[in-house]
N, C-alpha and C positions, 0 to 999 in steps of 0.2 A: 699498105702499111697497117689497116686495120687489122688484116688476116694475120700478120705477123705477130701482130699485139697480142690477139687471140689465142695466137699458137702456144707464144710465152707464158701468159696466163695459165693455159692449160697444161703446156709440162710443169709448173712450178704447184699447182692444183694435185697433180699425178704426183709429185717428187714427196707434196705432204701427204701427200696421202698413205703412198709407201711406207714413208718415215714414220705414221699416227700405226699404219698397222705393225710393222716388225717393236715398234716399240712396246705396244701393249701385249704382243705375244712373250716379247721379254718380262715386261711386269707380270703376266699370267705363270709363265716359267717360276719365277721368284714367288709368288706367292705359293704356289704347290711347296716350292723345297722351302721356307719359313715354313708351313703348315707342320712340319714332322721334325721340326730340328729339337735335340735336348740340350743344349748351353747355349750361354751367351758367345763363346766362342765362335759356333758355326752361324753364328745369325752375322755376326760384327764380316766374318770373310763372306757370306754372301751377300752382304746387301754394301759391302766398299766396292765389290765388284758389280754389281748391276746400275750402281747409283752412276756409275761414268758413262756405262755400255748405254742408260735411259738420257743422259743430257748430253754426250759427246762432250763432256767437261777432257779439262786437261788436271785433273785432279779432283779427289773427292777424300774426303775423313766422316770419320765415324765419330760419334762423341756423347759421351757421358755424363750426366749430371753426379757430381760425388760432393751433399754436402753445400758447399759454397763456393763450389770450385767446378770447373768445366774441365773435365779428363779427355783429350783427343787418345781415343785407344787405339786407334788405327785408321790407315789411309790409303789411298792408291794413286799415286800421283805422278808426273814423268819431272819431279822436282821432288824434294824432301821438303814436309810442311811440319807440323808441330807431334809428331806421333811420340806418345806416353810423358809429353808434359800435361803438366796441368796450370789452371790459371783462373783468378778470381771470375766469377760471374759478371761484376759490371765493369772489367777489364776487357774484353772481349764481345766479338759480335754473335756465337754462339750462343754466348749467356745474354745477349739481348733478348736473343730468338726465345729460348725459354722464359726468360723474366716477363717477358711482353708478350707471349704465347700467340706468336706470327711470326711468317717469315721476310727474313731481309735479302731481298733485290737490291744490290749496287752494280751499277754500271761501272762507275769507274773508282774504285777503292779510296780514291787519294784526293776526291772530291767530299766524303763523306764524314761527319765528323766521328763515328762512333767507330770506325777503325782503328788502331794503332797501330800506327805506322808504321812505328821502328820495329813490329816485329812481325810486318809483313815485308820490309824492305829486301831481307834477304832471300826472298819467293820469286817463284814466278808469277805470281797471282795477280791480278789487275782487275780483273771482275769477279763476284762471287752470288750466290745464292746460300742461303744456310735457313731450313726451315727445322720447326722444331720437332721433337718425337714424342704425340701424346701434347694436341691442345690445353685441354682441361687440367693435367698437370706434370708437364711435360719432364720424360725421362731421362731428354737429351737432344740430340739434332743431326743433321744431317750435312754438310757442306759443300758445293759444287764452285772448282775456279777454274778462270779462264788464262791464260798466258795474254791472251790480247783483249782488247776493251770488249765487251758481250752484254747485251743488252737479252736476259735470258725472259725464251718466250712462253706466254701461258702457258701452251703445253709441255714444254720441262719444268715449269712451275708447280705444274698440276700430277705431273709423272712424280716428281721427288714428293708431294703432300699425300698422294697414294703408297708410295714407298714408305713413307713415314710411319703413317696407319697402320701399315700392315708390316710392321716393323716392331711398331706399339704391341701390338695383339702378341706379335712370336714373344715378344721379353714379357710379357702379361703372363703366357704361354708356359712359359720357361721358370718361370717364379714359379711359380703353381705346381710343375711339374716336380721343379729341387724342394719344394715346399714340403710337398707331399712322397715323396720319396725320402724327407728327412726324415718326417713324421712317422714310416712306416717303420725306417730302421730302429727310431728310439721305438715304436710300438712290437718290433721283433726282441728286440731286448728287454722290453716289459715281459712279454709273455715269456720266456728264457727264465727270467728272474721270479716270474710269477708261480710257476711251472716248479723251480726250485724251491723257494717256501714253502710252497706247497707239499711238496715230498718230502718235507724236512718232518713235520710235525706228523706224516703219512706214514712214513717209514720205522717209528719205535709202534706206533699201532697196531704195520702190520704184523710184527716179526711178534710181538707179544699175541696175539690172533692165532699165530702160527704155531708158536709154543705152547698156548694152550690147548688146539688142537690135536701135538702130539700129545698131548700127556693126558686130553679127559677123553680122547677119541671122538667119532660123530652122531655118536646115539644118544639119545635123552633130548631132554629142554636143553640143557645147559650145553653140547653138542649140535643142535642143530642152530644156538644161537651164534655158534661160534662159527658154523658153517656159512651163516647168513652175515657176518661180521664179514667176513673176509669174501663175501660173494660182493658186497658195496664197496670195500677196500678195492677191490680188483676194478670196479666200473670205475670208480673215482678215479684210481690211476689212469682207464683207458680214455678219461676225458681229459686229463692234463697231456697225453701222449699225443690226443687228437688237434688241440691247439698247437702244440709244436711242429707235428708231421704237416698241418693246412698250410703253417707260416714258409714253414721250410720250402713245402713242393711250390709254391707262389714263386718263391724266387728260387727257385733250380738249385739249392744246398742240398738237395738229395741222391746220392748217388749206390747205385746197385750192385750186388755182391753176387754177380750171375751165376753158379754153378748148374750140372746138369743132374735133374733128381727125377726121380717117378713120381709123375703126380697124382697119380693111384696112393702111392703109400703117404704121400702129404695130406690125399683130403681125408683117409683113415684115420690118420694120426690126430688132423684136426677135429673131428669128431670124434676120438674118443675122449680129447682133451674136454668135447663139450657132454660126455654120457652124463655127468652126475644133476647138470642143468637141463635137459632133454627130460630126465627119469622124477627132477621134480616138478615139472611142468607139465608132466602125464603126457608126454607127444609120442608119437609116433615118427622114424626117422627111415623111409625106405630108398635104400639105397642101390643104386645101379653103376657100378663100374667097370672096366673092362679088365678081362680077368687077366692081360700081356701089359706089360709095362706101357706107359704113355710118356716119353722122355720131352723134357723143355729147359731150355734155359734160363734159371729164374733163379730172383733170391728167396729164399727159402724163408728166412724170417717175414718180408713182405708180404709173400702168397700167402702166408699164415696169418696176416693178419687182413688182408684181402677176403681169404677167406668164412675168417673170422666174424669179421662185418655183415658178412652177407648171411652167415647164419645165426648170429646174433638179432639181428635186423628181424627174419623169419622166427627167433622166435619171442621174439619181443612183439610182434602183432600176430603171433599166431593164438586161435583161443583153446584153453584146458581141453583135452584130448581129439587133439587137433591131427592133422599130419603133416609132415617138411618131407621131398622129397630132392634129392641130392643124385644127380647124371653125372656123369663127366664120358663123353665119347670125342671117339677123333674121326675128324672130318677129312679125308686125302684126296691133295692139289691133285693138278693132270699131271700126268706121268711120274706120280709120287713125288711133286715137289710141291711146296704150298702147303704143303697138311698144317689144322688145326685141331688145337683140342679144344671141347666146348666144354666148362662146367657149370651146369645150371643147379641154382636154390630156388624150390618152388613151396610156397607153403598155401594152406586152405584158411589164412588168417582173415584180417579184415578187409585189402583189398586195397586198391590205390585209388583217389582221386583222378579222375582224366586229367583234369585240367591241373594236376599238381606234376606229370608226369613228366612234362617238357625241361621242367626245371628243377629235377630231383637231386640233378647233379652236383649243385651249386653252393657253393657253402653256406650254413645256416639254414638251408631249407629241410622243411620237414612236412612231415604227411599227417602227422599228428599235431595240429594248429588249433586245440581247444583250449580253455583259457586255464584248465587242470595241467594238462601238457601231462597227462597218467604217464606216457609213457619214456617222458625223460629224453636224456641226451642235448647235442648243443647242436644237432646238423651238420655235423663235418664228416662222419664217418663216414659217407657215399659220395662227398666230393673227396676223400682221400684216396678211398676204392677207385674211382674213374682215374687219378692221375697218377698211383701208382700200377695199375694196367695197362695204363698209355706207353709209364716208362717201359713195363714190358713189352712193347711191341704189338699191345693187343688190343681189344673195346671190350666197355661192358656196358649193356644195355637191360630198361628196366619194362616190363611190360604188369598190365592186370586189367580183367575183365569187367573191375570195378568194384564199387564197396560190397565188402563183406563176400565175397569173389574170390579172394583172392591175391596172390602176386608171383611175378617170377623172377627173376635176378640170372641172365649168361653173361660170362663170360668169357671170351676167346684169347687164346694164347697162338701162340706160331710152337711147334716142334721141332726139336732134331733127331736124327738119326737114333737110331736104337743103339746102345752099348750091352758090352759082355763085362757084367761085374763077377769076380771071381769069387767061387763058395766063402772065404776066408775073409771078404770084404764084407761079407752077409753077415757075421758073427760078432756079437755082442757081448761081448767077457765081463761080466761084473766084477770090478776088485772088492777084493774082501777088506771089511770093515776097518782102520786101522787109526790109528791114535796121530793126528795130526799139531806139528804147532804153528797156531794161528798169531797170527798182531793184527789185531782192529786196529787203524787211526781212523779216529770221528771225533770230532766236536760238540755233536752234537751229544748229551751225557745218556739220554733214553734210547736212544738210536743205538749206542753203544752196547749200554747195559744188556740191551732186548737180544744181541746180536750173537754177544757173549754167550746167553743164557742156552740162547738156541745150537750154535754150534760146539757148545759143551755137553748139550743133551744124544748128540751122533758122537761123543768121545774124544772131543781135539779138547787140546790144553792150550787156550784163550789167555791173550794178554792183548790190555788196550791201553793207549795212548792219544789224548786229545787235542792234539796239532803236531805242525808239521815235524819241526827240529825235536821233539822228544821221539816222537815218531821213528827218527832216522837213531837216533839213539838207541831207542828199545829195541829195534831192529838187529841192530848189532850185538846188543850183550843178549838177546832173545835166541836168534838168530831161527826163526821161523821158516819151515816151508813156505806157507800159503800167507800172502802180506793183502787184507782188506783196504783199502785206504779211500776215504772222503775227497775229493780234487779243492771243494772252497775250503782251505784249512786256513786257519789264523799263521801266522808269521811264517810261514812257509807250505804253499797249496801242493798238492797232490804232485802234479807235473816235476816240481822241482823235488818232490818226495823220492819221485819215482827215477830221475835223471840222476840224483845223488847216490841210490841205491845202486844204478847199475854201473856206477865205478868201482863197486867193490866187490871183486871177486868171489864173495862167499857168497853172494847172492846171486852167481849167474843163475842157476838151475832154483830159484825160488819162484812160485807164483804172485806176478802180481797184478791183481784184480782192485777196476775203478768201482767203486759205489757210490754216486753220487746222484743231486739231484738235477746235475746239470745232464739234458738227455738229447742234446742234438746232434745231427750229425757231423758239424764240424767238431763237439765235443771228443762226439766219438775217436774221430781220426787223429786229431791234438791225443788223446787219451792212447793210443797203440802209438803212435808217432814216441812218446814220454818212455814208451818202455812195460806198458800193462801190456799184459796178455788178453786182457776182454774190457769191458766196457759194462757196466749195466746200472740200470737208473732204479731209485729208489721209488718205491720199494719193492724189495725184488724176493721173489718166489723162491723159498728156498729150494724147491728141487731142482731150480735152475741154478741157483747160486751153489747146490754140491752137485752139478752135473758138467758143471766149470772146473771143481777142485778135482774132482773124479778120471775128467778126458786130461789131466796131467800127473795121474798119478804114481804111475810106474817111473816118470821122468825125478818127481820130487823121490821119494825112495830110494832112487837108485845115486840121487845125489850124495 
């Protein structure tokens, strides 16, 4: 008899033991997937479902504190219990649970007085547990019932107070997480807005900068002030661009406009755009390219500004007659597939920090950490570099020998296949000068004025309008080739300027170009989506803005 006693003993020893381990690997399972959930949604479906699987309940709800009121948001039960009512705190066992920050054990429902009967009578329910979520100041609770009398023991007591905890921590988790994802998007919409102002009062600056330039030339004082006016004009803008491009690639609003270009003729181009900054800095620029095409898939305005950074970068820490050296080679996979182009900016400036170089990446870091900060900027331009060369497909990596040393800047790209452009595709036809009629809409009155002045100075016949519905007006009795227009207009914006215009027939074959300060890229695509032809953010470079009116110009003429 004793042996047998024994035996009992020992399978009943073994049966909990089974039961203490498969349950804690369940709790282990659930607390992995709580670790990574982002709503309240996914935590309420995982933890109705583990809550039954850890106590073998005949039912379990989820529950909410909302207020004064105890919200059952969900349940999993082999009976319908109280799911999306809600019910007073001291009405309920729930809102015990939290009220009293413990939980309640009843054996048998109908013996206790803090139950309500009548609206458990139509359950199955006869026993229950309900512990609360978050002691200190509980969020809500947890409930376990039984269809027949259950006397629930420590360890499902202690299974559901574990659950709880770690239930607490995911909605803690989950706060925090909506929190600050709120905060980022009103902080994306600051900088948007901020970025905007800002080009607003930028933008009659430049264009008056601009004007003055054509008209006193770049020799003398009064010339080269004007050169240096619009040399700060241009960084300024590249800092307002740089806050938007950091925000944008953070959350993937950035998307690439891949064509296949020579990237031999982009880094020329890019350097000649920078000779006039090179030649006042006395550097030296030796440059190594390969003299056959290097074809890639790339957006061409990106790599240009890709590139830009990097020799900006070089010559911003390079010192007065210094040298930048500029590679670009291709590396070929096995069996000619794989190939890459490599293009390195190396200059004999000041050198990098070692211990600055692991995290040069990163936004906000800089190499120049003096309390002068000589050399300016905000940090972002070489975490914009690294993530728009990721999007292409490639790395860029930074290397130097150390202060005053030195640095060097590669970058790697993927290639394709070499193409046959035809002689005729090579040719660049300047049209001859011709008398255009412009409509400015702006609001803005300097912005205007400045815009006027300027594109009256190359021969178009300028008419401005400063919102939207005159705008559409002047339009029509004007009746313009080339239409400028502002997007943030007064009683009627850009978009609906632009969508009104293109109902009317006489404007199929007109240009119309966005100027504004709003510069992202979903502007952009809203902005071509409206019915513009381009897109471009103030304030904008007039050789770009008549190299816009220019590549449509046989189309307006012929209209």
């Amino acid at each position: 008899m004793k042996n047998i006693l024994q035996t009992s003993i020992s399978q009943e020893q073994n049966l909990h033991q089974s039961y203490s381990i498969s349950s804690y690997n369940r709790l282990l399972s659930v607390v992995k997937d709580l670790a990574s959930v982002r709503t309240i949604e996914e935590i309420i479906e995982i933890v109705r479902l583990a809550a039954r699987d850890l106590t073998n309940a005949d039912g379990v709800t989820f529950v909410l504190r909302d207020g004064e009121c105890c919200h059952y948001v969900d349940e999993n039960a082999i009976g319908p219990l109280w799911k999306g009512m809600r019910f007073p705190l001291k009405s309920c066992i729930s809102g015990w649970a939290m009220l009293n920050k413990q939980a309640a054990v009843i054996e048998d429902i109908y013996q206790d007085a803090r139950i309500p009967i009548d609206a458990y009578k139509v359950t199955f329910v006869k026993s229950l547990v309900m512990v609360p979520i978050r002691i200190s100041d509980p969020l809500g609770a947890i409930g376990a019932y039984w269809s027949t009398l259950h006397r629930a023991t420590p360890e499902e007591i202690e299974l559901l107070e574990i659950l709880t905890d770690t239930t607490a921590v995911a909605i803690s988790n989950v706060q925090l997480f909506q929190k600050l994802t709120n905060q980022n998007a009103l902080k994306d919409k600051f900088i948007a807005m901020l970025a905007h102002e800002l080009r607003n009062p930028v933008a009659p600056i430049s264009n008056g900068v601009q004007l003055l330039k054509l008209k006193l030339g770049e020799t003398g004082a009064v010339g080269e002030t004007v050169l240096m006016m619009q040399h700060q004009i241009k960084h300024l803008s590249k800092l307002i661009d740089e806050l938007l491009d950091v925000s944008s690639i953070t959350y993937g609003k950035i998307s690439l406009n891949l064509e296949k270009f020579n990237l031999v003729d982009l880094v020329r181009q890019s350097l000649n755009d920078h000779a006039q900054a090179i030649k006042r800095l006395n550097l030296t620029v030796v440059e190594d390219l390969p003299k056959t095409p290097v074809w890639a898939d790339v957006d061409s305005t990106r790599f240009f500004q890709v590139f830009r950074n990097l020799l900006e970068n070089a010559l911003k820490f390079s010192k007065p007659d210094g040298t930048i050296w500029v590679d670009l080679s291709l590396i070929s996979g096995e069996n000619g597939s794989g190939s890459i182009a490599v293009l390195s900016v190396r200059d004999s400036g000041i050198g990098i920090d070692p211990t600055i170089l692991p995290e040069l990446f990163e936004p906000f870091t800089q190499a120049d950490r003096s309390l002068e900060r000589s050399r300016g900027g905000l940090g972002l331009g070489l975490s914009v570099v690294k993530s728009l060369v990721e999007l292409h497909g490639g790395n860029v990596e930074a290397s130097s020998r150390g202060i005053n040393l030195g640095a060097e800047f590669k970058v790697t790209l993927p290639v394709c296949e070499e193409i046959t452009v035809l002689d005729n595709d090579l040719e660049i036809i300047e049209a001859a000068k011709k008398s255009l009629k412009i409509l400015v809409i702006e609001d803005n009155d300097d912005s205007a004025v400045t815009l006027k002045a300027v594109l009256e100075y190359f021969g178009h016949e300028v008419s401005i309008a400063n919102n939207g519905i005159s705008g559409v007006q002047t339009a029509r009795e004007f009746e313009p080739h080339v239409i400028i227009c502002d997007i943030g207009l007064p009683e009627m914006d850009g978009f609906a300027v632009a969508q009104e215009l293109s109902k009317d027939s006489k404007f199929t074959r007109s240009i119309l170009i966005a100027l504004t300060g709003y510069g992202g890229q979903k502007d952009r695509e809203l902005a071509l989506q409206a019915g513009f032809k381009c897109h471009l953010t103030k304030p904008v470079d007039f050789e770009i803005l008549t190299a816009e009116i220019d590549r449509y110009f046989d189309v307006v003429l012929s209209s």
